[in-house]
C-alpha positions as CSV (number, residue, x, y, z in Angstrom):
1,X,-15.4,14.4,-12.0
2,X,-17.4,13.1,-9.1
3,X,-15.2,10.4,-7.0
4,X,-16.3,7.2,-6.0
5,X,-16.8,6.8,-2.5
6,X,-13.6,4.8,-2.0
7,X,-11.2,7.5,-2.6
8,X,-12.4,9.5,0.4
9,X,-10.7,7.4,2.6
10,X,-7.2,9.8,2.3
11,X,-9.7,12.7,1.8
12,X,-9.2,15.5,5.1
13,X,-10.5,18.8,3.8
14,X,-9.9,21.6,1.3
15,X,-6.5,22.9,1.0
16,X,-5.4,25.7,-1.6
17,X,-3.2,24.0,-4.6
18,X,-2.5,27.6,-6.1
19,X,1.1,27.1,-4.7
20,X,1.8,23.4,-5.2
21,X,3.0,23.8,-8.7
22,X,5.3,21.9,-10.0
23,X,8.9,20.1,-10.6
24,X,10.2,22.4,-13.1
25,X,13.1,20.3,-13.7
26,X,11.3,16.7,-14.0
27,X,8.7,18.2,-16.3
28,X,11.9,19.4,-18.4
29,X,13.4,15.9,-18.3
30,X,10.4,14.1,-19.1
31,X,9.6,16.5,-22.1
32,X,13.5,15.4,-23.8
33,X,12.7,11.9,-23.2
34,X,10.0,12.1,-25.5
35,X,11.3,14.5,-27.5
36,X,14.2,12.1,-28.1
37,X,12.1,8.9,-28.1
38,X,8.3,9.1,-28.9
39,X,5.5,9.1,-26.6
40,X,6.3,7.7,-22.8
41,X,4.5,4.9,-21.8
42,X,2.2,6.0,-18.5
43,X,4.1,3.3,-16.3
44,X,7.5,5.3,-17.0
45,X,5.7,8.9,-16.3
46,X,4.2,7.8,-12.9
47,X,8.3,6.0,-12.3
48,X,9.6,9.5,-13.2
49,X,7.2,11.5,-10.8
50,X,7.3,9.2,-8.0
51,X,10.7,7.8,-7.5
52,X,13.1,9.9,-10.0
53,X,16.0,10.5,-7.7
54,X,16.0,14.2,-8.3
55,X,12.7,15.5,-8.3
56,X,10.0,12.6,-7.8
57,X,7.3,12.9,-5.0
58,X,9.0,9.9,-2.8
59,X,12.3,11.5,-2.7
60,X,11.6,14.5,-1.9
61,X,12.3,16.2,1.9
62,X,8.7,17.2,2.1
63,X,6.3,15.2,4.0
64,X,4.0,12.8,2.2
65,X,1.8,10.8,4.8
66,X,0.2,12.0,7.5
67,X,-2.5,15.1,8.8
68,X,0.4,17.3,7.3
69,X,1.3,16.1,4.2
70,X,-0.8,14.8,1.5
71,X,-2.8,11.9,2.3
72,X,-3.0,9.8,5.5
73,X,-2.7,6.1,6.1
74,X,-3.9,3.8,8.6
75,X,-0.6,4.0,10.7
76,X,-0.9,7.3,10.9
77,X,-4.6,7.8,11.9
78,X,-4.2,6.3,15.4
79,X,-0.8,4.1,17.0
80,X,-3.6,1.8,17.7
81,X,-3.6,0.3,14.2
82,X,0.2,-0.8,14.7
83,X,-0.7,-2.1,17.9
84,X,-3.0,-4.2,17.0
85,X,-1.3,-5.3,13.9
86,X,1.9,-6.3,16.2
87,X,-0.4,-8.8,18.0
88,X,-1.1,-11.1,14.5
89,X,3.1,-10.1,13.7
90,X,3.9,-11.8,17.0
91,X,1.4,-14.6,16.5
92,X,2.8,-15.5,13.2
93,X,6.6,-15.5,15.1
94,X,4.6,-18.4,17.3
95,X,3.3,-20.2,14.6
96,X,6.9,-20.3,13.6
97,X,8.2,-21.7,16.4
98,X,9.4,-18.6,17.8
99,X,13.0,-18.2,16.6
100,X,15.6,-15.8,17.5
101,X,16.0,-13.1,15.6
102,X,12.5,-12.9,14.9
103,X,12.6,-10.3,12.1
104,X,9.7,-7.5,10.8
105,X,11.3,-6.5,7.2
106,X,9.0,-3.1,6.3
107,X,8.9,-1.9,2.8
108,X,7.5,1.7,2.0
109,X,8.4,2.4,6.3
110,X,8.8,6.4,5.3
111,X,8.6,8.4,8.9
112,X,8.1,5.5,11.1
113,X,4.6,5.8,11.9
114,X,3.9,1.8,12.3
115,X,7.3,0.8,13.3
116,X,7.0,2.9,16.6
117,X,3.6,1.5,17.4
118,X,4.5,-1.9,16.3
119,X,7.7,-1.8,18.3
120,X,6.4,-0.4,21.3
121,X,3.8,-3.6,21.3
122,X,6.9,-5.5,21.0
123,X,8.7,-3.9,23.9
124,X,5.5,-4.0,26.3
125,X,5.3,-8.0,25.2
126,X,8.9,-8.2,26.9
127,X,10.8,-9.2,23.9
128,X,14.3,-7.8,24.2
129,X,16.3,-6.3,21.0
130,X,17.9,-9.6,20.6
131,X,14.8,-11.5,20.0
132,X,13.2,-9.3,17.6
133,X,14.8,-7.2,14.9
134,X,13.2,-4.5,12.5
135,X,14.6,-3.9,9.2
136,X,12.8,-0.4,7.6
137,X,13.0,-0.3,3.4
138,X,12.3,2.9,2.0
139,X,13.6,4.2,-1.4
140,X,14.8,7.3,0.4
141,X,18.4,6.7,2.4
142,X,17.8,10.0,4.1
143,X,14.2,8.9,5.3
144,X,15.2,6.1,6.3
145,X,18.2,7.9,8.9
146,X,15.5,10.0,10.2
147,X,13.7,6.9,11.1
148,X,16.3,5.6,13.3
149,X,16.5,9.2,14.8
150,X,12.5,9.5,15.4
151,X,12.6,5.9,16.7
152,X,15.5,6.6,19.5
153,X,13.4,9.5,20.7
154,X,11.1,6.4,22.0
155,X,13.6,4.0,23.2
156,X,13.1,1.7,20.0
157,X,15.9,2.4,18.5
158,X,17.7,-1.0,19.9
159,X,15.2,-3.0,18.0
160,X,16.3,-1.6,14.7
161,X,18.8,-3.8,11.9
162,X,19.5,-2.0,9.1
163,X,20.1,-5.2,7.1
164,X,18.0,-6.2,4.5
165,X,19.4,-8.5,1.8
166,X,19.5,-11.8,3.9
167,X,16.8,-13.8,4.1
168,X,14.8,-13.8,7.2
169,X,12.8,-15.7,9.2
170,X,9.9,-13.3,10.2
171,X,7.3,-10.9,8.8
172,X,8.0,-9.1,5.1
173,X,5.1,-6.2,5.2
174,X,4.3,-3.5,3.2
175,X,1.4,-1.2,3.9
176,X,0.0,0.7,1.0
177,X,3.1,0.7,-0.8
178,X,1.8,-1.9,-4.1
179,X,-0.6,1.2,-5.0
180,X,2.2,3.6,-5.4
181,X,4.1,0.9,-8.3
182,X,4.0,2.1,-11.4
183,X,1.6,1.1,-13.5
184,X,0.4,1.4,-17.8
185,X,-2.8,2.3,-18.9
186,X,-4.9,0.7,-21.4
187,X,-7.9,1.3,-23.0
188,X,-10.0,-0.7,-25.5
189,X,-10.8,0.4,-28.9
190,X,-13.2,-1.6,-31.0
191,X,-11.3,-5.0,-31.0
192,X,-7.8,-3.2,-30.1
193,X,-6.1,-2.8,-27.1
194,X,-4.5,0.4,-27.3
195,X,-1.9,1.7,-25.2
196,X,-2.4,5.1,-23.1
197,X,1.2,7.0,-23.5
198,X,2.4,10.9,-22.5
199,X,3.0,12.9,-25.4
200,X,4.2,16.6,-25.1
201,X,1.7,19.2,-27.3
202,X,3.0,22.3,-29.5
203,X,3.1,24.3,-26.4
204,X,5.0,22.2,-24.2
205,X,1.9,20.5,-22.0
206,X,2.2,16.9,-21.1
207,X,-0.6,14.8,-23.0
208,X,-2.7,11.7,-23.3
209,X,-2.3,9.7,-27.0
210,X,-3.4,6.5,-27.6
211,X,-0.1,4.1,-29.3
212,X,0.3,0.3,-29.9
213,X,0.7,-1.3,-26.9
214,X,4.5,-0.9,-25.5
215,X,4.2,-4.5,-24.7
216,X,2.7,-7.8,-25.3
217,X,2.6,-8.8,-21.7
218,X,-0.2,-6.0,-21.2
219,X,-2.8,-8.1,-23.0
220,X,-1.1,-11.2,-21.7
221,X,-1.8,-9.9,-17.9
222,X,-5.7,-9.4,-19.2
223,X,-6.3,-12.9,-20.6
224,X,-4.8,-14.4,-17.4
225,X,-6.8,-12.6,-15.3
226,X,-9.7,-13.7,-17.1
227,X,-10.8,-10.1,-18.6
228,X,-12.1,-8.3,-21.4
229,X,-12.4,-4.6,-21.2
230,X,-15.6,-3.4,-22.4
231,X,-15.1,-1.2,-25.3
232,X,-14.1,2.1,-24.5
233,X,-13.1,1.2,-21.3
234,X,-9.8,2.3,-19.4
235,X,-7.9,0.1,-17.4
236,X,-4.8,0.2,-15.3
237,X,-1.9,-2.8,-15.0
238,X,0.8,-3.0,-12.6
239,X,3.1,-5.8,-15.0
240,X,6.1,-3.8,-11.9
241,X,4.3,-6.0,-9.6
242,X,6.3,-9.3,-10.4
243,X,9.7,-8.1,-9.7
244,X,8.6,-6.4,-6.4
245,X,7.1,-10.1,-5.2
246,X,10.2,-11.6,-6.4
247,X,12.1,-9.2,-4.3
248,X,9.5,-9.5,-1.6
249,X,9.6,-13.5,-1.2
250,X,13.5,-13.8,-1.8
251,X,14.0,-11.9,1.4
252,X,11.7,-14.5,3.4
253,X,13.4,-17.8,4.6
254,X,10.6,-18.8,6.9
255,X,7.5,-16.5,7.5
256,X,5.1,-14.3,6.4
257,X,4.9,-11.8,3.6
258,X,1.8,-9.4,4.8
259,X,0.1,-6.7,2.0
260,X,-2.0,-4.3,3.3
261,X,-3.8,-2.4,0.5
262,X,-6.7,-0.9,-1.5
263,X,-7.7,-3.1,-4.3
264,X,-9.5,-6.4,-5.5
265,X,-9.8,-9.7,-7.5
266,X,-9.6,-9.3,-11.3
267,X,-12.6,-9.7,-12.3
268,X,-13.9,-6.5,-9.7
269,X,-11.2,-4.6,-10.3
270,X,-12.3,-4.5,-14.4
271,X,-15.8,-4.3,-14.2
272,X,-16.8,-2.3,-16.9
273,X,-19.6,-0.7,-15.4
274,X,-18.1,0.5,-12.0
275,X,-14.4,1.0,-13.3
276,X,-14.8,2.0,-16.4
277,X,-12.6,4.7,-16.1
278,X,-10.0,2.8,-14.2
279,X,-8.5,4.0,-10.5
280,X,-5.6,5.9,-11.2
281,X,-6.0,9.0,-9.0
282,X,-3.8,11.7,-7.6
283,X,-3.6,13.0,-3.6
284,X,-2.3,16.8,-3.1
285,X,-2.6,18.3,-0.1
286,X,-5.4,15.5,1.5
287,X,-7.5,16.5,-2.2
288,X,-8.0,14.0,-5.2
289,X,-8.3,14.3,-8.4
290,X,-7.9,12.0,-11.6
291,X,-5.2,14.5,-14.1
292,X,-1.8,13.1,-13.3
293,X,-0.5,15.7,-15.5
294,X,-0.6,18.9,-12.9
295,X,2.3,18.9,-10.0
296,X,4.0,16.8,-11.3
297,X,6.6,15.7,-8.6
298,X,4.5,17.1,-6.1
299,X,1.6,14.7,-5.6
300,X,1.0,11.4,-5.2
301,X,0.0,9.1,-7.9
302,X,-2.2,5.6,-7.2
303,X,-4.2,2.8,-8.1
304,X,-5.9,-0.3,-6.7
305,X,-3.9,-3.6,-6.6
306,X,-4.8,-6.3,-8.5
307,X,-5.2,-9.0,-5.9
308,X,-5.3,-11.8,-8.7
309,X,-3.0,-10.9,-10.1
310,X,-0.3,-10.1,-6.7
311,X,-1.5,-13.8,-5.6
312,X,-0.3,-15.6,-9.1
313,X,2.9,-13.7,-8.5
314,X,3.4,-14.8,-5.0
315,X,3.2,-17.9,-6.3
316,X,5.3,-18.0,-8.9
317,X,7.8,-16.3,-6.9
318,X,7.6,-19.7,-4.6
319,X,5.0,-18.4,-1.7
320,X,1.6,-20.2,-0.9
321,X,-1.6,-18.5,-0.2
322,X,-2.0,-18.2,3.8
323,X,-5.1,-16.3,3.4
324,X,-6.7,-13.1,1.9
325,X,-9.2,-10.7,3.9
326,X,-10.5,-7.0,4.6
327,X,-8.3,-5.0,6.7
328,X,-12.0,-4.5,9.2
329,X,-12.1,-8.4,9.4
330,X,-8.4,-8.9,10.1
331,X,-8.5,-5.5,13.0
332,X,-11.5,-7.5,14.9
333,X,-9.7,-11.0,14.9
334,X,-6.6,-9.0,16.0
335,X,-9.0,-7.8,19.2
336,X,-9.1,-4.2,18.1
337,X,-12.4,-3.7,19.4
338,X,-11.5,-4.8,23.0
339,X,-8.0,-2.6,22.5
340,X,-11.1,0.3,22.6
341,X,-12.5,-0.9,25.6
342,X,-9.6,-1.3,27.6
343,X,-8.5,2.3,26.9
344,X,-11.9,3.6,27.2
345,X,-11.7,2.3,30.8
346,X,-8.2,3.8,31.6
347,X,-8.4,6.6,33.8
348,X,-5.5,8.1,31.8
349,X,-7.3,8.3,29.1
350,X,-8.8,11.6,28.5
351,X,-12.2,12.4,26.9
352,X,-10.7,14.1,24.2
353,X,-7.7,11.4,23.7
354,X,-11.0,8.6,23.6
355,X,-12.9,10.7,20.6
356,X,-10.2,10.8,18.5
357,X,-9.4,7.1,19.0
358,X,-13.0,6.2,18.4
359,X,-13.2,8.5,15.0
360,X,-10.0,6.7,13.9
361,X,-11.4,3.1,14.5
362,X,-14.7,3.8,13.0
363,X,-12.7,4.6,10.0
364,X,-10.7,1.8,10.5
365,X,-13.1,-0.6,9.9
366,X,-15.9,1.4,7.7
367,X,-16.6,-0.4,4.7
368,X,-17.1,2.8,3.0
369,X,-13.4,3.5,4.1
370,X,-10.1,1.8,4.5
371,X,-12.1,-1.2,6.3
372,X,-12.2,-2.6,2.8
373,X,-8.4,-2.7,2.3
374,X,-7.4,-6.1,1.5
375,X,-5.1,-7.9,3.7
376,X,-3.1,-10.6,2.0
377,X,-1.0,-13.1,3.7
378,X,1.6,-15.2,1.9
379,X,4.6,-17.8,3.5
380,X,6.8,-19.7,2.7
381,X,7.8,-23.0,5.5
382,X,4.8,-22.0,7.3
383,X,3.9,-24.8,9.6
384,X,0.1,-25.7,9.9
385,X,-1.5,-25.0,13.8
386,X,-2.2,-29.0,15.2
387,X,-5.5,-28.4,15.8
388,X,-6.6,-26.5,12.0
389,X,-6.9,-23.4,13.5
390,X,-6.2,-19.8,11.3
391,X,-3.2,-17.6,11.8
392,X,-5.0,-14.9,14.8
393,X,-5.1,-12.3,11.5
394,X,-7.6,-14.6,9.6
395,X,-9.5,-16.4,12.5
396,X,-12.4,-13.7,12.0
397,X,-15.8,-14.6,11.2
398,X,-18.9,-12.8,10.7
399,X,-21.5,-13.4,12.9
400,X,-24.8,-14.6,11.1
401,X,-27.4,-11.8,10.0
402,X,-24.2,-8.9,9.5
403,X,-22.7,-8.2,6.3
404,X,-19.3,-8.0,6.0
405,X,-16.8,-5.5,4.9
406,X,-16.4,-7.5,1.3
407,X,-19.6,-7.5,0.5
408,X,-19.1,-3.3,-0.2
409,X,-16.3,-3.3,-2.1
């Protein structure tokens, strides 16, 4: 199946998968579960290959971002990404009147690829440890240690608070981490929702089957979102999405929750001409594909957010709307672009250090690419700037005669 152009973004090149294979002992355990209990709904088969403690794909020692693992993320393409996203962090902490600790709660912060370019725009501001504190959430304890390690190699380490239950007065961010949530899979037949579940075949293979829907909240998600599937059509829905914005906004006293992410509105994300097949896809090895079924354990399993449906959470969960834009429109208000020419006219900087800097921002804020991400601020206590002005993060605006990042997606 030919890929739609979005999911090139965490393309890099061909790799051989002949050796990937797979998690002998997860397929095993998901095969008694259903066995013992019917077909598995598809939200507790991607659960089970990402996060199962003993042999899912985020708890495993291997490396997942980055040029050597399986896919790459923003924070990993260039340090100038975290950079510039610590300039509309530390212009939020003004908006809130500066307090002390400032905190910068990450969830999903695996090896540490934006907190050491965040952290080191911290340090070079002259904030001390005291002032600002980073809090890294990842599902893996052992991850999470190496961080601290990889983070004293730079002389961050200071800066880190391995709290996390209190409420903060700060930043709660998560990059590319709602993606990764589990999610079920629907699909309309006739006038039926139907329910896509894993079923194990006479042979042993993991398979599709259509069921009765596990659940009445999947059609319940739908009709609030405003959406009929066209028949025929597939569809994924995050319903894990709630509890991980109630977790999210608990943990805020006074600030910011920021999600960085690929996805869109409702009523995008369900067309039934462009997604009529959904957006569940899977990353091996910097390769994607769309059968969840092979390596499982060993590959990465995604799909695009429902920004409707993550802002009616937010607010339920007690969080108001700050703003929602592309991750290319939020980069140029942070001054991105200018972050470019300054290095560009560093003598330091070598020829070859500039190209690779250049490629990265191009892909930064490509349309085509992850410039399309959506960037979505919600706070809580938030006070308003005197004179109407948007947080730093939002303040872009197009200038007239250019089309924007949006208008691609």
């Amino acid at each position: 199946m030919t890929m739609p152009p979005e999911f090139g973004v965490r393309r890099e090149g061909p790799a051989t998968l002949d050796d990937v294979g797979e998690d002998a002992g997860l397929v095993e355990r998901i095969r008694t579960e259903i066995r013992a209990t019917g077909p598995m709904p598809f939200a507790r088969f991607m659960d089970l290959s990402l996060y199962d403690a003993d042999g899912g794909y985020y708890r495993g020692p291997a490396s997942r971002p980055g040029r050597a693992g399986d896919f790459i993320t923003a924070p990993e393409l260039h340090p100038i990404f975290g950079a510039t996203l610590a300039t509309g962090i530390l212009q939020i902490r003004d908006r809130l009147g500066a307090p002390v600790p400032f905190t910068i709660r990450e969830y999903g912060a695996g090896g540490g690829a934006l907190a050491r370019s965040m952290l080191a725009e911290v340090r070079d501001a002259g904030l001390a440890p005291n002032v600002v504190r980073y809090q890294p959430i990842d599902v893996d304890e052992q991850r999470s240690s190496e961080l601290e390690a990889s983070l004293a190699d730079g002389s961050l380490i200071d800066y880190v608070d391995r709290g996390g239950a209190t409420p903060i007065d700060g930043v709660v961010l998560a990059n590319e981490v709602l993606d990764a949530l589990p999610v079920h899979r629907v699909r309309r037949r006739g006038g039926s929702l139907r329910e896509l579940a894993v079923d194990v075949d006479r042979d042993g293979r993991l398979v599709e089957v259509e069921v009765e829907p596990s659940t009445a909240a999947l059609g319940e998600r739908l009709a609030a979102d405003g959406v009929d599937l066209a028949d025929g059509q597939t569809a994924e829905i995050c319903l894990a999405v709630d509890g991980w914005l109630d977790q999210a906004a608990a943990g805020i006293r006074r600030g910011v929750l920021v999600l960085i992410d690929y996805g869109a509105p409702a009523h995008d994300l369900y067309d039934p001409v462009r997604r009529r097949d959904g957006t569940l896809r899977a990353y091996v090895r910097h390769q994607v594909h769309d059968d969840p079924y092979q390596h499982v354990g060993r590959q990465d399993l995604t799909a695009h957010v429902d920004v409707t449906a993550v802002e009616r959470a937010a607010h339920r969960a007690g969080l108001s709307t700050i703003g929602i834009t592309t991750q290319a429109e939020a980069l140029v208000s942070l001054g991105i672009e200018d972050r470019l020419q300054r290095i560009q006219g560093d003598p330091a900087t070598s020829f070859e250090g500039y190209r690779e800097l250049r490629g990265a921002l191009l892909r930064l804020l490509d349309p085509a690419a992850m410039g399309r991400f959506q960037v979505m601020l919600f706070g809580r206590d938030v006070p308003d700037d005197p004179a109407g002005r948007p947080l730093g993060i939002l303040a872009f605006r197009l200038p007239k005669g250019r089309t924007g990042a949006r208008d691609g997606a």
